[in-house]
VOPAGU-2260 file (C-alpha; in pm, 1 decimal, decimal comma):
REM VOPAGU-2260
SITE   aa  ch    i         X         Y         Z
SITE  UNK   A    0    1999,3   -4192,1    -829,1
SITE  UNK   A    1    1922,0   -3827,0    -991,0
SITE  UNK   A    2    1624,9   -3880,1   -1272,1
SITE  UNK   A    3    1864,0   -3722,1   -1545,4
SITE  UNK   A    4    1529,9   -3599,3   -1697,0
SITE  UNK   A    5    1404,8   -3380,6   -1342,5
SITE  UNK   A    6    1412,0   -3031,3   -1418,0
SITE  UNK   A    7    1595,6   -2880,4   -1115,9
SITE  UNK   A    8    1396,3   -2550,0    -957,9
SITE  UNK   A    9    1714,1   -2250,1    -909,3
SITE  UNK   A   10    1762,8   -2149,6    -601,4
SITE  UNK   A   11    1969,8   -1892,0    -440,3
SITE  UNK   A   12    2285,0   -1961,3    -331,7
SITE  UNK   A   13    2344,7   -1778,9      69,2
SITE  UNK   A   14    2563,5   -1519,0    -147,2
SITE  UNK   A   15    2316,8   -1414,4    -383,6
SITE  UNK   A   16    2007,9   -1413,7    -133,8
SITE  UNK   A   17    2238,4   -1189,2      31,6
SITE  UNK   A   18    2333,3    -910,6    -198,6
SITE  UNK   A   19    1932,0    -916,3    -291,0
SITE  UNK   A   20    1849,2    -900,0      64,0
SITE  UNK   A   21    2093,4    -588,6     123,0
SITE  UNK   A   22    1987,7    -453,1    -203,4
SITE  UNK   A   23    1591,8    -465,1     -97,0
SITE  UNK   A   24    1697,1    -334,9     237,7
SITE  UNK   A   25    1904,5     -16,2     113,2
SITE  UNK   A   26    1663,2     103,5    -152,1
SITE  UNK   A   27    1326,0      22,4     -38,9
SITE  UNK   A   28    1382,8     -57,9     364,3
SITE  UNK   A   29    1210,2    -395,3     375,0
SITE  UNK   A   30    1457,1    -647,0     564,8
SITE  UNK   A   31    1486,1    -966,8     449,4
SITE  UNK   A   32    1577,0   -1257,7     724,8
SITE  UNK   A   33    1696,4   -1580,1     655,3
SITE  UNK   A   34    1323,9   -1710,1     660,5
SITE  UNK   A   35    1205,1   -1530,9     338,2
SITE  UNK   A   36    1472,8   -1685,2     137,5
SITE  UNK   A   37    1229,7   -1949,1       9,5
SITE  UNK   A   38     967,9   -1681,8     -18,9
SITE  UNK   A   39    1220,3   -1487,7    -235,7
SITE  UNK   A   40    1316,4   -1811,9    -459,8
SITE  UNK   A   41     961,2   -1887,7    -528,7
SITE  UNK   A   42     884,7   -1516,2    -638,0
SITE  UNK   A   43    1192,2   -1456,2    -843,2
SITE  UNK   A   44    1155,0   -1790,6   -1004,5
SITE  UNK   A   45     840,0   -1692,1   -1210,2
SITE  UNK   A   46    1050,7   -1387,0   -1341,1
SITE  UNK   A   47    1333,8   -1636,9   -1450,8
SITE  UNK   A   48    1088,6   -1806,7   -1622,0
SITE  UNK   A   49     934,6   -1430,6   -1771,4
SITE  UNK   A   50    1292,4   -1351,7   -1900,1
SITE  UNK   A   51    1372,8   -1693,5   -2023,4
SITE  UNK   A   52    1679,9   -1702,5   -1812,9
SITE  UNK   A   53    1782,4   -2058,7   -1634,8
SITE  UNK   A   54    1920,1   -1960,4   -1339,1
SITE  UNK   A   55    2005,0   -1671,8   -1059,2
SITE  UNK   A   56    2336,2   -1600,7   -1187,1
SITE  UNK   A   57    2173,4   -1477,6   -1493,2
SITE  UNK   A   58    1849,8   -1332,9   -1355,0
SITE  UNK   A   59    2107,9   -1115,3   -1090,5
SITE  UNK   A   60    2333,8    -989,8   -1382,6
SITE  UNK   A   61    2024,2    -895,2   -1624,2
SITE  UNK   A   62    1861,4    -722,9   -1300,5
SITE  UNK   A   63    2154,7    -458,5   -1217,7
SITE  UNK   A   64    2246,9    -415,1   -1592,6
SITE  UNK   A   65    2140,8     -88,2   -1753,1
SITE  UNK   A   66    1867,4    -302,6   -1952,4
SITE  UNK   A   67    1742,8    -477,1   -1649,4
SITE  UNK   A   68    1699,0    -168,9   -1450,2
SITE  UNK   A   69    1452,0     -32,5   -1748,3
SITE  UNK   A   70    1273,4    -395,6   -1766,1
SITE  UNK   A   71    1321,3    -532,0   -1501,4
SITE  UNK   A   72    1346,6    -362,9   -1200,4
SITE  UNK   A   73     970,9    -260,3   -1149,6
SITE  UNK   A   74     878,5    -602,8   -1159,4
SITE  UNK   A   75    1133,4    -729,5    -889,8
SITE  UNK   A   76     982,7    -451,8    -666,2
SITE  UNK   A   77     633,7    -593,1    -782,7
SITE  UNK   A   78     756,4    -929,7    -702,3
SITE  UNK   A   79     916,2    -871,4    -314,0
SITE  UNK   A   80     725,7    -628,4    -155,7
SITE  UNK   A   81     419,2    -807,7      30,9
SITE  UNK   A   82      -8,0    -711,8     -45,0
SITE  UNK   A   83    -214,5    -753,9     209,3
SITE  UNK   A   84    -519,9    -562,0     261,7
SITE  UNK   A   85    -883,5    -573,3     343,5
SITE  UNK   A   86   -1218,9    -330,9     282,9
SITE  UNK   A   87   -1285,5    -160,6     637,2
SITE  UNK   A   88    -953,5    -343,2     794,1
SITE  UNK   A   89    -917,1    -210,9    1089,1
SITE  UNK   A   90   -1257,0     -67,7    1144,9
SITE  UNK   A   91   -1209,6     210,7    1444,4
SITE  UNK   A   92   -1022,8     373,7    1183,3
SITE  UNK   A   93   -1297,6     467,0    1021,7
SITE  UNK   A   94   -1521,5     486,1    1268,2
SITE  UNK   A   95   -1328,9     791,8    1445,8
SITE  UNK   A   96   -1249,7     921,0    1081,0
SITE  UNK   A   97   -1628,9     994,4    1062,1
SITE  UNK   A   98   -1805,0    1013,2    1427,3
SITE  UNK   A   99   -1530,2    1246,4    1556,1
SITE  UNK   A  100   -1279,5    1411,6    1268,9
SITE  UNK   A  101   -1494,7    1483,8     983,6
SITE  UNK   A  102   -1771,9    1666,9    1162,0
SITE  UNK   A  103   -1540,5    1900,6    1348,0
SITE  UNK   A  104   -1345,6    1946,9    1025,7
SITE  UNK   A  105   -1638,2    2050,6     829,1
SITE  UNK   A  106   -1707,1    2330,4    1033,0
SITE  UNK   A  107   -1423,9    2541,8     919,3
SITE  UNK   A  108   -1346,3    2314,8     641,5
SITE  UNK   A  109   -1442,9    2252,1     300,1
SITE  UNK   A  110   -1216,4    1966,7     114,2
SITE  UNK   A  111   -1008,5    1705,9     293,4
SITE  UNK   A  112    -735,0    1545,0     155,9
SITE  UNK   A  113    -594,5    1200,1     281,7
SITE  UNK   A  114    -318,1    1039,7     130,9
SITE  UNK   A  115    -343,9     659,8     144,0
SITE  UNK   A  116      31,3     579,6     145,8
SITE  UNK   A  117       3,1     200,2     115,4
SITE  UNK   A  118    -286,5     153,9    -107,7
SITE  UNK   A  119    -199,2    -181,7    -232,7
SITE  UNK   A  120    -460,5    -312,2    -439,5
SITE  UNK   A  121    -723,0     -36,1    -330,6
SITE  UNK   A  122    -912,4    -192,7     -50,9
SITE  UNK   A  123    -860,3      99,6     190,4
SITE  UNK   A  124    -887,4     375,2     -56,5
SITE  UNK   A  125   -1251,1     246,0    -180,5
SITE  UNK   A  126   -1318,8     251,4     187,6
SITE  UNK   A  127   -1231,1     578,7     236,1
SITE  UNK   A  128   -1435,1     711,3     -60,6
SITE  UNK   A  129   -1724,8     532,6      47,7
SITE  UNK   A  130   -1728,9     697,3     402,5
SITE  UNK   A  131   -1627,8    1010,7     269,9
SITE  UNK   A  132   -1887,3    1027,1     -46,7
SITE  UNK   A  133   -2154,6     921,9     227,6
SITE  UNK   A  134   -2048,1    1226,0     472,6
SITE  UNK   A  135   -2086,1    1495,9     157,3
SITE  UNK   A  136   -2450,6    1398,9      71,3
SITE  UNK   A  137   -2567,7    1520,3     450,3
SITE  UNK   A  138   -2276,1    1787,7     435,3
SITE  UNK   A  139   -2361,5    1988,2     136,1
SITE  UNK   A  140   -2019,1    2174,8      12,5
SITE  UNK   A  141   -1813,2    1924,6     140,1
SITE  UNK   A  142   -1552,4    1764,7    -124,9
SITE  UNK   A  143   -1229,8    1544,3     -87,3
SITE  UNK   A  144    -939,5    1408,0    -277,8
SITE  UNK   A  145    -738,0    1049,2    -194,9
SITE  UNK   A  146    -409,9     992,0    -305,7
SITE  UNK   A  147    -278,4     639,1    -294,6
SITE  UNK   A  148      28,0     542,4    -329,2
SITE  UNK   A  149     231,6     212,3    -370,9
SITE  UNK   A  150     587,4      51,3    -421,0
SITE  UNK   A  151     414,7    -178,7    -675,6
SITE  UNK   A  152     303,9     -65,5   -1006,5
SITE  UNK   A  153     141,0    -405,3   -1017,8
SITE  UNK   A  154     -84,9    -403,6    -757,5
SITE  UNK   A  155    -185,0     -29,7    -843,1
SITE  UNK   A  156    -289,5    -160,1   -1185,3
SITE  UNK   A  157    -541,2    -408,4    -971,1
SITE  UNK   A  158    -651,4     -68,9    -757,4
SITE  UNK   A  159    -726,8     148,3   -1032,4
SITE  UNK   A  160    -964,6    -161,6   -1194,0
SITE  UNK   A  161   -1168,3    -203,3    -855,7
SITE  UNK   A  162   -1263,0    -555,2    -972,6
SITE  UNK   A  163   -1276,4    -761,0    -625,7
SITE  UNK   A  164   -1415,1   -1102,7    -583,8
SITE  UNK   A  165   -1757,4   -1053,6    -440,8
SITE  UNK   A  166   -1592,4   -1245,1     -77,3
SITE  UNK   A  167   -1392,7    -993,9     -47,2
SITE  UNK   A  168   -1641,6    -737,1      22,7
SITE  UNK   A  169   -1867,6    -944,9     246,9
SITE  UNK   A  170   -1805,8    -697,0     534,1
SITE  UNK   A  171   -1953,0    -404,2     366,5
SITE  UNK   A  172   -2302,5    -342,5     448,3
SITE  UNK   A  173   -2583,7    -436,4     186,4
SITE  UNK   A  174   -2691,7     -84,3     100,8
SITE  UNK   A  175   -2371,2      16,3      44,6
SITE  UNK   A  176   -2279,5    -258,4    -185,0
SITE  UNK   A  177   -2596,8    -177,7    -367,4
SITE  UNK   A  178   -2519,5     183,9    -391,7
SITE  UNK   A  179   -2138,6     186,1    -525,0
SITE  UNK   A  180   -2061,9    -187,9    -657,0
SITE  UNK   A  181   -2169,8    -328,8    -976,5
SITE  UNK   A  182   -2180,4    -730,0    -983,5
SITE  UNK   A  183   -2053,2    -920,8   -1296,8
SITE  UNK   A  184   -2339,4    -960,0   -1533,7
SITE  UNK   A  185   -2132,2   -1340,1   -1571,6
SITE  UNK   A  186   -2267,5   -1473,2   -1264,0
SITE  UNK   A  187   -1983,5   -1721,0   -1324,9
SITE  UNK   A  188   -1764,6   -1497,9   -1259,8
SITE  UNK   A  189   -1837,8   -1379,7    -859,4
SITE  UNK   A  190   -1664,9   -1024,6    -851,2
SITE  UNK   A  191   -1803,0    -690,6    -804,8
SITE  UNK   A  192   -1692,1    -391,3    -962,2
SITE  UNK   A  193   -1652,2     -17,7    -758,6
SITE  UNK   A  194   -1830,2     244,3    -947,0
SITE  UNK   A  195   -1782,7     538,9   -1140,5
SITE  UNK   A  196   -1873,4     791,5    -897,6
SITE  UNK   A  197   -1641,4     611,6    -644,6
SITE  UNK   A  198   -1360,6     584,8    -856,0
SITE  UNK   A  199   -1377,3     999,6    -886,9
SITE  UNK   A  200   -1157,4    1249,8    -662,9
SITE  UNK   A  201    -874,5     948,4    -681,2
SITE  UNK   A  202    -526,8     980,0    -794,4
SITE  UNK   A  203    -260,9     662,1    -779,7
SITE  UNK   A  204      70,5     681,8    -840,2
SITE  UNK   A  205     377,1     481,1    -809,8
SITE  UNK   A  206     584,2     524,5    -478,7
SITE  UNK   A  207     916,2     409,7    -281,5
SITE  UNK   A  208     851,4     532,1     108,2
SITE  UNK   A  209    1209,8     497,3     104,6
SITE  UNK   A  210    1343,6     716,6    -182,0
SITE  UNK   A  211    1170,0    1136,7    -259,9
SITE  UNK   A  212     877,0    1264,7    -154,3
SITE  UNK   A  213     935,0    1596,0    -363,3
SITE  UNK   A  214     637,4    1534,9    -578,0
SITE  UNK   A  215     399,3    1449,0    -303,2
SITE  UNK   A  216     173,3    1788,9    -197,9
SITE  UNK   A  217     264,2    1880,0     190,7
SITE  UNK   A  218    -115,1    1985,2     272,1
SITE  UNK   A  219    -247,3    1661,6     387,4
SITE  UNK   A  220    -513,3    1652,4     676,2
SITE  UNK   A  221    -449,4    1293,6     698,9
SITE  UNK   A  222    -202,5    1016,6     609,9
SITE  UNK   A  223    -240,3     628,1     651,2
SITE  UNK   A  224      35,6     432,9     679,5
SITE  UNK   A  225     -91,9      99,6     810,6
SITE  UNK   A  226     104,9    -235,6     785,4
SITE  UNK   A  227     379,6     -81,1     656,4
SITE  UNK   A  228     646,4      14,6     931,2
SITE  UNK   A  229     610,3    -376,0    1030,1
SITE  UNK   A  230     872,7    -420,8     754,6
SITE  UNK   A  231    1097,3    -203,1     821,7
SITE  UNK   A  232    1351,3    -181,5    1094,6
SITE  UNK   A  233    1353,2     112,5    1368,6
SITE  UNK   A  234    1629,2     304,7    1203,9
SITE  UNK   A  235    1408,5     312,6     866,3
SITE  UNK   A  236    1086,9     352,7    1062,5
SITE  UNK   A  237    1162,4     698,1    1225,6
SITE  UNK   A  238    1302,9     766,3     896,3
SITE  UNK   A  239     954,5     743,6     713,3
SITE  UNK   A  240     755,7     849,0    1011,8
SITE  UNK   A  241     945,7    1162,5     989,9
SITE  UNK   A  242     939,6    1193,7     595,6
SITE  UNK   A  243     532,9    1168,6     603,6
SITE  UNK   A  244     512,8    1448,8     881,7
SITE  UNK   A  245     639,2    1692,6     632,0
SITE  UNK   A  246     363,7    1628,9     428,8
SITE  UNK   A  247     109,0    1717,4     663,2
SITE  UNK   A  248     -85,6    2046,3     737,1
SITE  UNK   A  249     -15,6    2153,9    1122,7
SITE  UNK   A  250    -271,0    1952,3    1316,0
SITE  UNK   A  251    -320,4    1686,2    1090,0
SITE  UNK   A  252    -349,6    1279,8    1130,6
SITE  UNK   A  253    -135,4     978,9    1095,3
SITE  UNK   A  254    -309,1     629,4    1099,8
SITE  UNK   A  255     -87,8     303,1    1161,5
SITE  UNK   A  256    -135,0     -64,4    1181,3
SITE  UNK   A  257    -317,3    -220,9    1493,9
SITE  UNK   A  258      21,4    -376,4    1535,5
SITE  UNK   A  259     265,1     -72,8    1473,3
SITE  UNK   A  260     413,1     241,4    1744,3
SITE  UNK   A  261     626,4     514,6    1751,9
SITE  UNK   A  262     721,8     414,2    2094,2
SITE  UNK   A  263    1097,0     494,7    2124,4
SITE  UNK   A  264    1093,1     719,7    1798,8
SITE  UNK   A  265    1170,0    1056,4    1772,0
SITE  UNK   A  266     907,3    1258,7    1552,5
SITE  UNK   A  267     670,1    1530,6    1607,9
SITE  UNK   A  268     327,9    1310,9    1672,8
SITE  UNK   A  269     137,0    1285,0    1994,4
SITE  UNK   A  270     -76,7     957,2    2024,2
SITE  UNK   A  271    -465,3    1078,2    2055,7
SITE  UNK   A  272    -631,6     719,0    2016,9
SITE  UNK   A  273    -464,1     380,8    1940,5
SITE  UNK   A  274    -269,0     377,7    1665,3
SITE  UNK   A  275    -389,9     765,1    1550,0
SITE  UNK   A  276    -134,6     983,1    1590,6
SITE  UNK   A  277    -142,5    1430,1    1549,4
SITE  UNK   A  278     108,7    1640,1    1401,9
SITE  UNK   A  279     218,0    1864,9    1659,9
SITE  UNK   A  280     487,9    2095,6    1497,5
């Protein structure tokens, strides 16, 4: 028998896990399978309990109204769209970023800009400034500019703070971790902090893959796009592949995930090195 004092959790009924799935899908590409339902419930639930609403019927109706989209909306992005990064992820990355690219580059080049097009909570970005900071102190001249860019304000809010727990940057090497991260003072309190100096020549801002690009510069030498396409299906794939191309300089770079190709997709990009791909138009 039912404890008539249990406080049922909501959950989506197949309809309404539905029309959010084809809503996510449309406006942002990211497909949503049966098997993230409960993933979906279990997100969405903590922004019933935000808006003080009991139930899906009521969170759906605030979501699409003309208030909700103001309110609301950025934090249902926030809430679907998956974080999951690492400092120096994917290390050959970087490693042909600086033992093959940048010294060529520098030789008829002065500034580089990369455009980090998933920066999630700033992981790569702060990876990229650190190899890039460490090439212009032997290249005198030399300067750069990141832009990173995200679907969730959120998590952009956690980049541009470059607070990390101090496990998370375990990887990097010890004189680097001297030279551009500042430990909490509260040794209770394990984190590190990025510094000043690496926090410079960075600009974030807010970003749907899916939706304009018209106020992204097209004079990138380099793009990364890494553990993104994995979300989207092939249709939507080519669709971005073909949007970021446009927003690179003639000969420049495009970086996926170890586990991402452009196999079967129609875009101007010759493969050069596993997952490192150059503009050829």
């Amino acid at each position: 028998m039912a404890n008539p004092n249990e406080v049922l959790t909501p959950k989506l009924t197949p309809a309404q896990f539905n029309r959010l799935g084809q809503y996510i899908h449309t406006n942002y590409g990211i497909q949503m399978p049966e098997s993230k339902k409960v993933l979906l419930e279990g997100r969405l639930q903590k922004r019933l309990k935000a808006n003080k609403l009991e139930n899906f019927t009521e969170y759906i109706e605030f979501l699409f109204s003309n208030e909700g989209k103001t309110r609301e909306l950025q934090h249902f992005i926030d809430a679907v769209s998956t974080n999951k990064t690492d400092f120096y992820r994917e290390p050959h990355h970087f490693k042909f970023l600086t033992e093959e690219y940048l010294p060529e580059f520098a030789r008829s080049n002065s500034r580089i800009k990369i455009w980090s097009a998933a920066a999630s909570s700033g992981e790569e970005i702060y990876t990229l400034a650190i190899e890039l900071r460490e090439f212009m102190e032997e290249h005198k001249g030399f300067s750069y500019e990141i832009l990173g860019t995200d679907i969730s304000a959120e998590i952009l809010q956690r980049a541009a703070k470059g607070i990390y727990e101090e496990k998370r940057v375990e990887i990097i090497p010890l004189h680097i971790k001297r030279k551009y991260l500042l430990k909490s003072k509260d040794r209770n309190n394990k984190t590190v902090k990025v510094s000043r100096i690496l926090q410079q020549n960075i600009r974030l801002k807010t970003l749907n893959l899916m939706g304009s690009l018209a106020g992204i510069p097209n004079d990138f030498d380099i793009i990364f796009c890494r553990n993104v396409l994995i979300y989207f299906n092939r249709k939507v794939q080519e669709k971005v592949i073909n949007a970021l191309c446009t927003k690179l300089k003639p000969g420049g770079f495009i970086f996926l995930g170890h586990s991402e190709s452009i196999t079967g997709i129609t875009a101007p990009l010759k493969q050069i090195a596993p997952t490192i791909y150059k503009y050829t138009s």
